[in-house]
C-alpha positions as CSV (number, residue, x, y, z in Angstrom):
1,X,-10.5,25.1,4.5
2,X,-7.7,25.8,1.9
3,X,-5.6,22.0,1.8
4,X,-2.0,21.7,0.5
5,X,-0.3,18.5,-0.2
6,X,1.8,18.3,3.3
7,X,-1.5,17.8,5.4
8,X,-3.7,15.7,2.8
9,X,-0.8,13.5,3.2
10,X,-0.4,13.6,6.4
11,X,-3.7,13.3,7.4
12,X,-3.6,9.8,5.2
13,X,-0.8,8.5,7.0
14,X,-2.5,9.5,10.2
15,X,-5.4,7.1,9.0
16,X,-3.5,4.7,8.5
17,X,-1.6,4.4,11.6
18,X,-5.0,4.7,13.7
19,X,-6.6,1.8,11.2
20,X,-3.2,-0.1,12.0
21,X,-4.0,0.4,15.3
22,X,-7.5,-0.3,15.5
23,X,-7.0,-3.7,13.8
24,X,-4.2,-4.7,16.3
25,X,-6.4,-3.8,19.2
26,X,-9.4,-5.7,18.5
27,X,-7.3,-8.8,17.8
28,X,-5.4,-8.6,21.4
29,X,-9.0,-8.0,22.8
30,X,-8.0,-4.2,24.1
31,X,-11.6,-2.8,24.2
32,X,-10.4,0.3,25.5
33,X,-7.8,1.2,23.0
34,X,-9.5,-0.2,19.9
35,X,-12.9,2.1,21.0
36,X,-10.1,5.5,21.1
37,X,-8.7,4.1,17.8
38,X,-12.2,4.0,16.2
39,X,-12.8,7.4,17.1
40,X,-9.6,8.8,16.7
41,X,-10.1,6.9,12.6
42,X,-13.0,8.4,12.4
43,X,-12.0,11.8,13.2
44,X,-9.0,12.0,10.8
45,X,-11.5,10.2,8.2
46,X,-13.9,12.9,8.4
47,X,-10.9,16.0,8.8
48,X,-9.1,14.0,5.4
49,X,-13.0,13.8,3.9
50,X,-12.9,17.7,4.4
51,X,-9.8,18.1,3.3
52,X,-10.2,16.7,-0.5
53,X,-13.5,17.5,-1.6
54,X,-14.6,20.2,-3.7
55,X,-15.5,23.3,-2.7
């Protein structure tokens, strides 16, 4: 997969957001939400994971 700047970034800020997220979930006790924020975090961790290593 051939990476450019605009989607390494993006895919960071996309992290970021769900990890926002996540945390605010678990602390208001939204099960629901904070188990479709994991995944979704994990997801983008894995896609940014692609993203930046070496071929």
């Amino acid at each position: 997969m051939k990476s450019n700047s605009f989607n390494v970034w993006l895919t960071v800020a996309l992290c970021a957001g769900w990890a926002i997220l996540l945390i605010r979930f678990v602390s208001l006790a939204q099960w629901p939400l904070a188990a479709l924020s994991a995944v979704l975090l994990i997801a983008y961790g894995v896609r940014l994971y692609n993203l930046t290593k070496r071929p």
